[in-house]
N, C-alpha and C positions, 0 to 999 in steps of 0.2 A: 444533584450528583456531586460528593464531595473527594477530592483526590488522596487518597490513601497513602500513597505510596508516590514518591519522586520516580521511579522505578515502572510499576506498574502501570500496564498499558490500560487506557481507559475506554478509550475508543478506537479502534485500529484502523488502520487506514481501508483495509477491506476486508467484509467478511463472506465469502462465498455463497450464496441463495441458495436453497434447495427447495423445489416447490413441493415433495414428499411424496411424488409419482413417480421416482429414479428409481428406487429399488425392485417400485412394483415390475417397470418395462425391462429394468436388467435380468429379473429372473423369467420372465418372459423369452427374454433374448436367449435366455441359456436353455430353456425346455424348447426352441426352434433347432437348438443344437448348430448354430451357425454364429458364430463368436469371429469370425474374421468380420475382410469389411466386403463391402457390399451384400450385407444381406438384408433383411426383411425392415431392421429398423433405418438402415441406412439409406435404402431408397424411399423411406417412406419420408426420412427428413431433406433428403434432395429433391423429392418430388415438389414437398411442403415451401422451399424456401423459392426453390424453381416456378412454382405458381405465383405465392406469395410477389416474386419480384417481377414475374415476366419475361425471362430471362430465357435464353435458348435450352441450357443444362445448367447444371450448377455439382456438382462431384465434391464430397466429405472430404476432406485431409485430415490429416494427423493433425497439423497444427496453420495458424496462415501464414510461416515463413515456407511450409511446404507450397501453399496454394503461390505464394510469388516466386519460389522454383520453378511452379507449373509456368508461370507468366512467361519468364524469361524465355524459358526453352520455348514456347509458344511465340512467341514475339524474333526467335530465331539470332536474337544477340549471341557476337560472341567476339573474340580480342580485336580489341581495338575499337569497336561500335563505342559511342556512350548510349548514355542512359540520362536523361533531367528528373532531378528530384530534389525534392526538400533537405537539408541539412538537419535542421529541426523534425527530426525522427526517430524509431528505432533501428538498431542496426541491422535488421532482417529486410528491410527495405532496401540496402543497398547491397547487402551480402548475395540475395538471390541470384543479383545480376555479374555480380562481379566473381561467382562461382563460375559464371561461363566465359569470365575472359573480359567484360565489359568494363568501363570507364563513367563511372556515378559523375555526372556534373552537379553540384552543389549549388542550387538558386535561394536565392533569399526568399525571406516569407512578407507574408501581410502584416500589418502591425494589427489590424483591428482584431481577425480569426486567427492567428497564427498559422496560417495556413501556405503554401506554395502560393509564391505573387504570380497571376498569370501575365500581368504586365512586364515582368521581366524575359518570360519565357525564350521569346523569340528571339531575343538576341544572346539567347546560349546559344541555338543551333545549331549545329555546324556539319558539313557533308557529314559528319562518321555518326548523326544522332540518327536512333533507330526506335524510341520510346518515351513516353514522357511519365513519369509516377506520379497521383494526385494524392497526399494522403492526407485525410479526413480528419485533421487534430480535435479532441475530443468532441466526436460523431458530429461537429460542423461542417460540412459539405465545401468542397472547395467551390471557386467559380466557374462550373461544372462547363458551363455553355462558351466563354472564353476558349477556356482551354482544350475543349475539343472544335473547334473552329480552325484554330490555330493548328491541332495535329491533323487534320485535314487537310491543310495547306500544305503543312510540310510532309506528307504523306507519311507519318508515325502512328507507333499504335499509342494510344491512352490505354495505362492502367490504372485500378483506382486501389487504392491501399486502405481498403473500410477496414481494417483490424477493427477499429474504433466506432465504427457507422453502424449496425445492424439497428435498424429501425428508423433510423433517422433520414431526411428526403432534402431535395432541393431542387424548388420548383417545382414540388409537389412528386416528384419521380424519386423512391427509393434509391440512395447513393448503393454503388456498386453497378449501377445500368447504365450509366451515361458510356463507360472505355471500351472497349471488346473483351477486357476483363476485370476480373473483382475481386479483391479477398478479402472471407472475412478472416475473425477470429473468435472461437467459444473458449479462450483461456478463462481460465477461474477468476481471472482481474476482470473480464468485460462482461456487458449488461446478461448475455444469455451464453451459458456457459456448459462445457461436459468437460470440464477438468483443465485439459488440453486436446484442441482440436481447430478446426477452422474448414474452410471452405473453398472452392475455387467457383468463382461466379460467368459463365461464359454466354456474353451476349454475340457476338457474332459466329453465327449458326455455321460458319466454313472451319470452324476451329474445332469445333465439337469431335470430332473422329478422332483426331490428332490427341486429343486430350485426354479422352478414353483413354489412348495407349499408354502417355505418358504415366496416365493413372496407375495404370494395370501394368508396370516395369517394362514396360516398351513391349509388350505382348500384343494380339487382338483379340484376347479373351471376351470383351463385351461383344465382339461382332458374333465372335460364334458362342454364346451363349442365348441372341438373337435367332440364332440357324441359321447366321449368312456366311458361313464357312461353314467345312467340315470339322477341321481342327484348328486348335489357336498356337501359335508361335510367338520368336521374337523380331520384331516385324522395325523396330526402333529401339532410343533411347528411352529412358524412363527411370523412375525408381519405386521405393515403397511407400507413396503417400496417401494410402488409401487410410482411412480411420475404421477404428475396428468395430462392430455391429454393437458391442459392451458399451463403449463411447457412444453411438449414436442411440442408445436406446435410452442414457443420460441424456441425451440432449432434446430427446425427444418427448422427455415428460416439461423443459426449459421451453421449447418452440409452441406448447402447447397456452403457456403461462405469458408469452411473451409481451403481448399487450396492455396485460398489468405489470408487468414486473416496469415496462418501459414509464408506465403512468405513477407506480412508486419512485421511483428515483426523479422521477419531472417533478414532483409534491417536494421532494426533501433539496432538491440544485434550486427549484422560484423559492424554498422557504430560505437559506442559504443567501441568495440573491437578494431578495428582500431585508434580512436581519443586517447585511454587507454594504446596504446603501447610503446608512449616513458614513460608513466609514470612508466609504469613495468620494462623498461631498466633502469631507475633512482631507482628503487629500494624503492618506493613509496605504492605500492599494488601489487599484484597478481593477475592478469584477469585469467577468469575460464578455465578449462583445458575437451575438447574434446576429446575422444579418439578416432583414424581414423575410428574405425568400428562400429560407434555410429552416427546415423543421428539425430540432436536434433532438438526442434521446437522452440526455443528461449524462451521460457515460464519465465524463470530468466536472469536477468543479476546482476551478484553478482561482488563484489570485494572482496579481503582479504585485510585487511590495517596489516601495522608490529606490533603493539599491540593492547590488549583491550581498552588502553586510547586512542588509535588513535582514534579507531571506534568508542570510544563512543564522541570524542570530533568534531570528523568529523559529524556524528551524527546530533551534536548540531548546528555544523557553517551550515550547509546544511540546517538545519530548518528554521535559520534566513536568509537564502537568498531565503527563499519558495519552496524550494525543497524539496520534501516527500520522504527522503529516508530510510528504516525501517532492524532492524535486524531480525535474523533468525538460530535459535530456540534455548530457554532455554532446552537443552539437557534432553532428557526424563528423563533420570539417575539421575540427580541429583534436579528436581523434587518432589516436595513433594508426588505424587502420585507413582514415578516412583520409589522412595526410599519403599514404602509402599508395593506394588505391584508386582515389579520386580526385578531381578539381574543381577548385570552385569558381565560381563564376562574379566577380565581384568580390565585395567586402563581406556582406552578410551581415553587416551591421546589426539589425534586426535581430537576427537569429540570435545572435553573440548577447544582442542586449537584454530578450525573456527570458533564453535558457538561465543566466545569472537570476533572474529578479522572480522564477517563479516558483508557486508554492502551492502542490494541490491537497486539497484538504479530504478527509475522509469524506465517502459515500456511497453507502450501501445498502440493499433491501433489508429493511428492519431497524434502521435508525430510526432514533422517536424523537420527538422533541427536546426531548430532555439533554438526548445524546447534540443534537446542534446547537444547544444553546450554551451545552458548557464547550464546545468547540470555540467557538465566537468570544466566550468569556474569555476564552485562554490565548485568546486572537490580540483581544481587546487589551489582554494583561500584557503580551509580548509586547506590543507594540507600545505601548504607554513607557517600559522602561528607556 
């Protein structure tokens, strides 16, 4: 594959999957005549993911900054409470809570996973914490069993922030079931997708009713749609995060495809990994670090380059040979909102130190060989100058 164009994109950083049964269930969806949410496809993919994981319920959102809406209010933060959570994140992970008045504590991460250090945790604590966020950097599983130990002690809820995780397990249990709650995300960037949408995952079985409402705009529309009321009102807060039956009947031809689709992207992250290895024995970058009791679903393939001017200049040379390759994330912390809103807990050194250095490369259902190897070529060529 020869680059045409300085200009021209060659391989983009993502291309949206389509497994080619969307259209058939969306017009499906529309001869049910029921196009809001909670109808026929809707519960058929919350039932599917609800089995799937084990989980008490599990309820479609619009998107998963809805489903950690749903956390917060469910977890019952509000001014003043904190919240412990990664820095190294998106901003919807801290925005949820701090919609209701909370105080995001900013903890550093692992160097190996990028992940929330649970060895720091504890000594963020403090009387006003009221929750702790795990979020899954690409779909690696944090140290699930730590850090809900530890919210047992301190009598907190764990939530798990899978945007990232759908498929992926540790210690053998699908991430999203270890907290009392889960989100995912089916945005059109992750493994199993319906555009924009997500999920709210709820393992403890006391939260379930409350959640419904929440779901249903602070109504009890699910109770009496059950027949355990006459009529439904507004009963609570809530809002509109229900996803619409159109969405899930997208997602529903995704959910069906899902354990191939998770088995393509593992083929093209090991081939990746593999072609990435002598560059990491040259001392070039740092290919990402799995730990043995963590089954991921390839959702990222990141590098670490040795500095920020690397990445940013690698960055550059990868664009002009058309490869989409993008960084990841201007660290909550240091953030103008993050400065405003939250505190951190320590230095974050860490944090501070991969958001500079990292660099995720395309990976998508339907990359071929071809497509990776002029990736790595143009890898090969940044780095050389």
């Amino acid at each position: 594959m020869e680059r045409s164009s300085r200009t021209r994109t060659v391989v983009p950083f993502n291309r949206p999957f389509v497994t080619g049964g969307e259209i058939g269930y969306i017009e499906e969806a529309i001869a049910h005549a029921h196009l809001s949410g909670n109808g026929p496809f809707g519960r058929r993919c919350s039932e599917h993911i609800r089995d799937h994981l084990g989980s008490a319920a599990v309820l479609l959102t619009n998107s998963c900054t809805a489903a950690l809406e749903m956390s917060a209010l469910l977890a019952n933060v509000g001014p003043g409470d904190e919240v412990i959570l990664p820095s190294f994140t998106f901003s919807s992970t801290a925005t949820a809570f701090v919609l209701r008045g909370a105080v995001p504590v900013f903890v550093d991460v692992r160097e190996d996973t990028l992940n929330l250090d649970e060895r720091l945790v504890e000594a963020a604590i403090t009387e006003r914490t009221r929750a702790v966020v795990a979020v899954h950097y690409a779909g690696v599983g944090c140290a699930m069993d730590p850090l809900g130990e530890i919210a047992t002690r301190a009598g907190l809820m764990l939530i798990e922030d899978a945007a990232q995780g759908f498929g992926s397990t540790y210690r053998g249990a699908p991430l999203g079931t270890f907290g009392s709650l889960g989100a995912l995300s089916f945005h059109e960037t992750k493994n199993v997708i319906s555009g924009e949408g997500g999920a709210l995952i709820i393992n403890d079985p006391l939260l379930v009713e409350r959640a419904e409402i929440l779901h249903e705009k602070g109504t009890n529309r699910s109770t009496f749609f059950r027949g355990l009321t006459d009529k439904y009102t507004w009963v609570d807060v809530g809002s509109s995060f229900v996803a619409s039956d159109l969405a899930a009947a997208f997602l529903w031809a995704q959910l069906e495809k899902a354990e191939w689709i998770t088995t393509q992207r593992l083929a093209i992250w090991s081939r990746y990994h593999e072609l990435l290895a002598d560059f990491e024995a040259r001392g070039l970058l740092r290919r990402p670090r799995v730990p043995e009791d963590v089954g991921h679903n390839a959702h990222l393939y990141y590098i670490l380059l040795p500095t920020g001017k690397t990445r940013d200049d690698t960055l550059q040379h990868l664009a002009e040979s058309g490869v989409n390759a993008v960084f990841h994330y201007v660290p909550l912390h240091s953030s103008p909102a993050g400065r405003r809103f939250g505190r951190s807990m320590g230095e974050l050194a860490i944090t501070e130190d991969v958001a500079a250095r990292l660099l995720r490369l395309p990976i998508w259902v339907g990359m071929t060989d071809g497509d990776i190897e002029y990736v790595v070529k143009s890898l090969e060529g940044a780095l050389a100058t």
